[in-house]
C-alpha positions as CSV (number, residue, x, y, z in Angstrom):
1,X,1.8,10.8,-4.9
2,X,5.3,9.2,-4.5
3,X,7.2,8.5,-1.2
4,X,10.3,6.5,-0.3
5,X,10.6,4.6,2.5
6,X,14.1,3.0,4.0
7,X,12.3,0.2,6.1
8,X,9.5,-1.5,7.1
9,X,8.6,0.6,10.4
10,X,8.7,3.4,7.7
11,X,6.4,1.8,5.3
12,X,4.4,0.6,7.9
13,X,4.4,4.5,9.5
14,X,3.0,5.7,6.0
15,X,0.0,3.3,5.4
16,X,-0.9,4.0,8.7
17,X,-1.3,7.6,8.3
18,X,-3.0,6.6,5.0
19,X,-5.6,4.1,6.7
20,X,-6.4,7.4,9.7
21,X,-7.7,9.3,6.1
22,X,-9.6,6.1,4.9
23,X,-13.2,6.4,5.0
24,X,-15.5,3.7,4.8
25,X,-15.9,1.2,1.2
26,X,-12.2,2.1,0.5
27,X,-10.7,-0.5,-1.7
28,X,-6.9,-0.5,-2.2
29,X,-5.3,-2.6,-4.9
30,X,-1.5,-3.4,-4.2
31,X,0.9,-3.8,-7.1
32,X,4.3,-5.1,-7.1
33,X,6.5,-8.4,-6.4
34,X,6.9,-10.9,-3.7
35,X,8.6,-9.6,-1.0
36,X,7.9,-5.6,-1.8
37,X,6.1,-5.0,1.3
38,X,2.4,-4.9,0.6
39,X,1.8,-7.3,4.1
40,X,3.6,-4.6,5.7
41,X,1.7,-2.1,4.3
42,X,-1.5,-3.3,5.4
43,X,-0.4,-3.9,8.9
44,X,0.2,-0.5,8.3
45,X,-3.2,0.3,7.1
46,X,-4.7,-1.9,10.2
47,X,-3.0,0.4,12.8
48,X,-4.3,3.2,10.9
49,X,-7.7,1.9,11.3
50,X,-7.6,1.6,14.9
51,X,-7.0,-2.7,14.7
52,X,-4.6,-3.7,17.1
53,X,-4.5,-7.4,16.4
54,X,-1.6,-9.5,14.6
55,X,-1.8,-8.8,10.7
56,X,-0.5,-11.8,8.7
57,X,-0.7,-12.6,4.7
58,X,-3.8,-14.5,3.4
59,X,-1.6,-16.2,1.0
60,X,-3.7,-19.4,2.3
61,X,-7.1,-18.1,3.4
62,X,-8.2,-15.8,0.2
63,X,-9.1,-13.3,3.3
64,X,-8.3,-12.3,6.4
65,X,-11.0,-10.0,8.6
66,X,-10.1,-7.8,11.3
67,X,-13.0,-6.1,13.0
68,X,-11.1,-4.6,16.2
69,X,-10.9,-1.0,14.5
70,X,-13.3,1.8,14.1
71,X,-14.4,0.0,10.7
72,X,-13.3,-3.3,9.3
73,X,-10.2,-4.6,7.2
74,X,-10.5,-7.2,4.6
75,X,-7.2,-8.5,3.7
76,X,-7.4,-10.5,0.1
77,X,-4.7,-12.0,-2.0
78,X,-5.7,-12.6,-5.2
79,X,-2.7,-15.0,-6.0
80,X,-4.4,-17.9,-6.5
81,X,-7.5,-16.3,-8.7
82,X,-7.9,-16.4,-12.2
83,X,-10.2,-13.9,-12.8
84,X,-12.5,-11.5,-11.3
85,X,-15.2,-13.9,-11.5
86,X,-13.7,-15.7,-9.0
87,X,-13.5,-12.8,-6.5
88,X,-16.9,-12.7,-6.9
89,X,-17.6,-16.4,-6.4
90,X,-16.1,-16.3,-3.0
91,X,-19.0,-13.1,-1.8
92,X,-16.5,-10.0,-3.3
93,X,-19.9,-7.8,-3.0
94,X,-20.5,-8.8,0.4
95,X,-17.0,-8.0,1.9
96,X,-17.8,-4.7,-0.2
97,X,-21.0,-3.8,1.5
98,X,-19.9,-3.9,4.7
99,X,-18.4,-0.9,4.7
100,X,-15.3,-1.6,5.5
101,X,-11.7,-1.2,3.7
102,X,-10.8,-4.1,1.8
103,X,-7.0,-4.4,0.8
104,X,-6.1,-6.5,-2.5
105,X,-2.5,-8.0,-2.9
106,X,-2.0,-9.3,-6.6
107,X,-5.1,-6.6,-7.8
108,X,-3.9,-7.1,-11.2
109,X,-5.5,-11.0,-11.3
110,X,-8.8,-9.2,-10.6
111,X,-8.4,-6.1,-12.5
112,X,-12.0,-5.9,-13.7
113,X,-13.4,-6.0,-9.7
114,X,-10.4,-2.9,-8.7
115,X,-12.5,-0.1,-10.9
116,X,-12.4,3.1,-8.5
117,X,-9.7,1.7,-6.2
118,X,-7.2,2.9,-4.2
119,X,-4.0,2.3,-6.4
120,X,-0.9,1.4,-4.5
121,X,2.6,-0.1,-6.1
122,X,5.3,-1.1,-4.4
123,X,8.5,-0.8,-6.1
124,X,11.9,-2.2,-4.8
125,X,14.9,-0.3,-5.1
126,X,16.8,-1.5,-2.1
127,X,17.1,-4.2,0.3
128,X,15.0,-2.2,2.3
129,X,14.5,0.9,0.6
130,X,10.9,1.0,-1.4
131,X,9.0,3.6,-4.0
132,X,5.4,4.0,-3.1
133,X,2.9,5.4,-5.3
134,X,-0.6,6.3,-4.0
135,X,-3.3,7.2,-6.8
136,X,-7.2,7.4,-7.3
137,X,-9.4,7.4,-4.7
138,X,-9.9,9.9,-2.1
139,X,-9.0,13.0,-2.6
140,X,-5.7,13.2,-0.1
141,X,-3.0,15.5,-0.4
142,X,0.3,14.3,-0.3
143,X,0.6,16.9,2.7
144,X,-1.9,14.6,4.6
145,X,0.4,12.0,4.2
């Protein structure tokens, strides 16, 4: 499934209507450059879920855990990571057993750990305008969306 968006609130607007559908063990994998929007998709995501709490990048943390919602958000960025083993170094299967949705910015560092993900990519084709394309996981219809 494809959408465009002309602005955050709008991106924003379709990730939470995405995270309402989510259920639990979800793992979405972001694609696409700095700056695309994939924070502002998972604050999206978050509201979805039912968190209400400040989203922010873990560029510096690895993760950031919000438990306010009616399951959990694991926020990773994967920057910094060399390679899947890594992920799993810092407890990957942990975060994944609790049953919550764990959201992964820079996926493609840890491509081998994304197997069965939610695949989202972010393309820019405006200041503010961006191409979103939702594929594998559950089975949504764009409808849904």
């Amino acid at each position: 499934m494809t959408f465009t968006t002309s602005s955050p609130a709008e991106t924003e607007s379709l990730a939470a209507r995405l995270g309402a559908l989510l259920p639990p063990g979800t793992v979405i994998a972001y694609r696409g450059p700095l700056g695309a929007g994939k924070t502002a998709f998972t604050r999206g995501l978050a509201r979805g879920l039912g968190i209400r709490e400040p989203v922010t990048s873990p560029t510096y943390t690895i993760v950031n855990e919000y438990l306010s919602g009616r399951m959990p958000l694991f926020h990773f960025d994967m920057y910094r990571l060399s390679s899947a083993d890594d992920l799993f170094d810092i407890g990957w299967e942990d975060y994944l057993d609790r049953g919550g949705v764990c959201a992964v910015e820079w996926s493609e560092n840890v491509a081998e750990a994304m197997t069965g993900a939610v695949n989202v990519t972010i393309d820019v084709t405006g200041p503010e305008t961006r191409r979103i394309t939702i594929e594998g996981g559950p089975d949504l219809a764009a409808s849904e969306l």
